[in-house]
C-alpha positions as CSV (number, residue, x, y, z in Angstrom):
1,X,43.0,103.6,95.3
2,X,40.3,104.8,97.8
3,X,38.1,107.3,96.1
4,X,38.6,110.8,97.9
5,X,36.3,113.4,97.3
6,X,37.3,117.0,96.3
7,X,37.4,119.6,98.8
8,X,37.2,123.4,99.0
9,X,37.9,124.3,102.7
10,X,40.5,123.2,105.0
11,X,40.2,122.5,108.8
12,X,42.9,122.2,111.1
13,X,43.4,120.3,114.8
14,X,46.1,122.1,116.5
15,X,47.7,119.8,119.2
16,X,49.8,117.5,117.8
17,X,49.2,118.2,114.3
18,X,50.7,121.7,113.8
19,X,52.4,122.3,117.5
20,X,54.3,119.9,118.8
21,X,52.5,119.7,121.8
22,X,52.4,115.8,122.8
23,X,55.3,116.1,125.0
24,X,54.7,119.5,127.1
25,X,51.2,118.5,127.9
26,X,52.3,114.4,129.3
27,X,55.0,116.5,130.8
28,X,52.6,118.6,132.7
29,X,49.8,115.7,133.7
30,X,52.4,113.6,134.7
31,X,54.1,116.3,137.4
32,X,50.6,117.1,138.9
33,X,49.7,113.4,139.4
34,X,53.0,113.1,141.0
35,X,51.3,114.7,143.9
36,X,48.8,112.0,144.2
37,X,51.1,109.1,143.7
38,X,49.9,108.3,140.3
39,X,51.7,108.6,136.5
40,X,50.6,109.8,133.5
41,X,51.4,107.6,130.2
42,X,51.1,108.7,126.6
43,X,48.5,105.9,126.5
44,X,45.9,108.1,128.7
45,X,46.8,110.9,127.3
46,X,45.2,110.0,123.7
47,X,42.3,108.8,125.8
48,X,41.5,112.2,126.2
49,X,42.9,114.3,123.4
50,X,40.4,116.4,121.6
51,X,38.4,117.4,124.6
52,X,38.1,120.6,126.5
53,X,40.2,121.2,129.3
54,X,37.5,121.0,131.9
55,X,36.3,117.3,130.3
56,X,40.3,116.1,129.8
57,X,40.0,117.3,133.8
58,X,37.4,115.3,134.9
59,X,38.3,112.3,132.6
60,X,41.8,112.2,134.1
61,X,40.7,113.0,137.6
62,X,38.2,109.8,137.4
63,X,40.8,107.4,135.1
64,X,43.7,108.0,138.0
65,X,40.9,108.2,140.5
66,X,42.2,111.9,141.9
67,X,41.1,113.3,145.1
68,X,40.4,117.1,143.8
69,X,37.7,119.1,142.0
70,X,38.4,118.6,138.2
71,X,38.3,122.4,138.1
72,X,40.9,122.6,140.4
73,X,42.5,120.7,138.6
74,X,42.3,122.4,135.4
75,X,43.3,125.2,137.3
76,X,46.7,123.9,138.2
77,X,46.9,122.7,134.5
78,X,46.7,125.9,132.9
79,X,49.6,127.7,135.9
80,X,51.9,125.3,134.2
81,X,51.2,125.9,130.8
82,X,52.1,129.4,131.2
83,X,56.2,128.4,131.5
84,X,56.1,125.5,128.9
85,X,53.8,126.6,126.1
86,X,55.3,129.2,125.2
87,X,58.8,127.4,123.7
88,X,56.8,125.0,121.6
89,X,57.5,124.5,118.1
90,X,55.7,123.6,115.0
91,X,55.6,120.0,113.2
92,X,57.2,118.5,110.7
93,X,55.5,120.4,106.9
94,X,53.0,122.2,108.8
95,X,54.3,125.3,107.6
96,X,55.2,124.6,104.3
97,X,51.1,122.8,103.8
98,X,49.7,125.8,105.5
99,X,51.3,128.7,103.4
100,X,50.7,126.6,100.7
101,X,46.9,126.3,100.7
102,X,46.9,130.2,102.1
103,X,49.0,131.6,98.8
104,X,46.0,129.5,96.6
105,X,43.6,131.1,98.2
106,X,42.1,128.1,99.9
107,X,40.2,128.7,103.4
108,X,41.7,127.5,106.0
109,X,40.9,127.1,109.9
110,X,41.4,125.7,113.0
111,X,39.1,123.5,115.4
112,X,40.9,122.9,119.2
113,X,40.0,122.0,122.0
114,X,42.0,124.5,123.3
115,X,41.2,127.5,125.8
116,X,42.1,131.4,124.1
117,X,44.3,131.5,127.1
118,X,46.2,128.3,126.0
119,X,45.9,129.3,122.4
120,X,47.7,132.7,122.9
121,X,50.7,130.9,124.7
122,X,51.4,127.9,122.3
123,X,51.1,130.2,119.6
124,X,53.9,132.8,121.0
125,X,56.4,132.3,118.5
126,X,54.3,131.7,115.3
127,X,51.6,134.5,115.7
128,X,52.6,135.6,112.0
129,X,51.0,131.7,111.0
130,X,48.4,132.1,113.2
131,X,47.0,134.6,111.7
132,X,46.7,133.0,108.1
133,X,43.8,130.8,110.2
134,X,40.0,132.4,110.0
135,X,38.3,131.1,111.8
136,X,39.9,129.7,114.9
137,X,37.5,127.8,117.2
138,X,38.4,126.7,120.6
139,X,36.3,124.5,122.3
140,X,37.4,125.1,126.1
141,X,36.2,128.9,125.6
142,X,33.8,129.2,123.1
143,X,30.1,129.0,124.4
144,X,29.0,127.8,120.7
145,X,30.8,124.4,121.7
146,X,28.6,122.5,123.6
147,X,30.6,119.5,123.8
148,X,34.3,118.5,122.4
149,X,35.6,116.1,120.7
150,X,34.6,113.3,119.9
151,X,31.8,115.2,119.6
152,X,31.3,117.0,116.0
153,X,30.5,120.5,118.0
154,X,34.0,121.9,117.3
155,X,34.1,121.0,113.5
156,X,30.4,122.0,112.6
157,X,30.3,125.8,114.0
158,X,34.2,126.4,112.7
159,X,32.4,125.5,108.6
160,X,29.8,127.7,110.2
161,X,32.0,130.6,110.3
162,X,33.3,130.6,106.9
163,X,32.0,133.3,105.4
164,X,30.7,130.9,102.5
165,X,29.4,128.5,105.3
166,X,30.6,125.7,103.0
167,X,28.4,121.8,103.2
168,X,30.6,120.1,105.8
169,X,31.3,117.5,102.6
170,X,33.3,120.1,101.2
171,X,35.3,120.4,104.5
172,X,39.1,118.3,104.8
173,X,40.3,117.8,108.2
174,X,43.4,117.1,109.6
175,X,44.0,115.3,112.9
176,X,46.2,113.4,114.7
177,X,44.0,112.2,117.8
178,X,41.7,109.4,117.5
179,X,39.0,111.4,119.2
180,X,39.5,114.1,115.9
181,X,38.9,111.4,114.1
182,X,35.6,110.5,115.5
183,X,34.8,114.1,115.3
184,X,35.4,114.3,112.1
185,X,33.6,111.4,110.9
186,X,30.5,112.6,112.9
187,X,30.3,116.4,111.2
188,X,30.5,114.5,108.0
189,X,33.8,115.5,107.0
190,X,36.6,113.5,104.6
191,X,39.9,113.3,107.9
192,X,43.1,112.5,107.3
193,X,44.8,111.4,109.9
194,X,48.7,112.0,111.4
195,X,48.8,109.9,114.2
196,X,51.9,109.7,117.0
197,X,53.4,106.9,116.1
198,X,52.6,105.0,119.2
199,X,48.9,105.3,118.6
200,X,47.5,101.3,117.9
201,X,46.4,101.3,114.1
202,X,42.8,100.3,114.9
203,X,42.2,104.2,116.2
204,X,43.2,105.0,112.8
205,X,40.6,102.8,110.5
206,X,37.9,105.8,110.7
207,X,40.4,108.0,109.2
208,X,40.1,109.1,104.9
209,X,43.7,109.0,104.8
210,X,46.5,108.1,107.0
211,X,50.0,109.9,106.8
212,X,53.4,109.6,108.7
213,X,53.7,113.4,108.7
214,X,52.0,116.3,107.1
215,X,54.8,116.2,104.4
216,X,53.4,113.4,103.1
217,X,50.0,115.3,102.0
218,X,49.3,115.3,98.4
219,X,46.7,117.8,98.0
220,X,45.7,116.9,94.5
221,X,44.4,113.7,95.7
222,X,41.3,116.2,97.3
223,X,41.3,118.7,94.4
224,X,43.6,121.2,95.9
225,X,46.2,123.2,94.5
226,X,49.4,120.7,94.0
227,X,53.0,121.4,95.6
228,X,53.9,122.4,92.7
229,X,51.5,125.0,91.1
């Protein structure tokens, strides 16, 4: 058995991890491609999970070789978002792994790339579970993230704003994009990893710990409070 290392703080990824948000956001890239005669696969969508909205912007603009700004782009992104986001639901034991580390008093965030604008619509109908989450860190607004993911920006100010500011050793995070991943790795941090099941298991190997779903999370195996305490 791999030798995991105890934790005492908790960091979530939000897209794709606790909101089932895969779908809406291919859904959205591929309509505004449409325009310029080009598709959008889930393939070059995990290309550029993880980063702010201006950088997945520019990165898609240049992969599908787009003739508009990127922040036009962006723009036209985030007028969609506001009639899908807002009907998304959560994954499969999210809830149950978040109340559960909340009612055992363990601290737990979240780290997205995500804009406060985004944010607030995803997070329409679970504002109640939001609000278990302190601190929530998102890249696309916050002017403390210089870079996103796969850069370790996101990760490192979010254990900043702890109030205990733990060692980023003591930090567990939980992705499910390969760029999280590398994020993770990079702040220091012990990641386990929920991949879509379409992601090629060599963007997995820098992961602590991979699992099929969230359900699948033993927290004893970090020195958290079990399922069953």
């Amino acid at each position: 058995m791999p030798a995991y290392k105890p934790v005492t703080h908790v960091i979530f990824d939000m897209d794709g991890l606790l909101l089932d948000t895969v779908g809406p956001h291919l859904a959205i890239h591929q309509s505004l491609l449409a325009e310029y005669g080009q598709t959008c696969t889930w393939y070059d969508l995990i290309q550029v999970m993880g980063h702010t909205a201006l950088e997945t912007a520019q990165e898609i603009c240049r992969l599908k070789s787009v003739p508009v700004d990127p922040e036009i782009y962006q723009d036209k992104v985030a007028a969609l978002q506001f009639s899908m986001f807002p009907k998304i639901g959560l994954m499969r034991g999210a809830e149950r792994l978040v109340r559960h580390l909340h009612k055992h008093g363990v601290p737990i965030a979240i780290a997205s790339g995500s804009s406060q604008t985004s944010f607030d619509l995803k997070t329409t109908s679970h504002r109640e579970l939001m609000k278990l989450f302190n601190p929530v860190v998102l890249s696309s607004s916050d002017p403390e993230v210089k870079a996103g993911k796969p850069a370790p920006d996101v990760f490192l100010v979010c254990a900043g704003r702890f109030p205990d500011k733990p060692h980023s050793s003591k930090c567990l995070v939980f992705e499910d994009a390969p760029l999280g991943v590398k994020a993770a790795a990079a702040a220091g941090m012990q990641c386990v990893m929920v991949p879509d099941p379409r992601t090629d298991k060599s963007l997995t190997e820098e992961a602590t710990l991979v699992l099929e779903s969230l359900e699948d999370f033993k927290p004893e195996l970090f020195g958290l409070p079990p399922f069953n305490s």
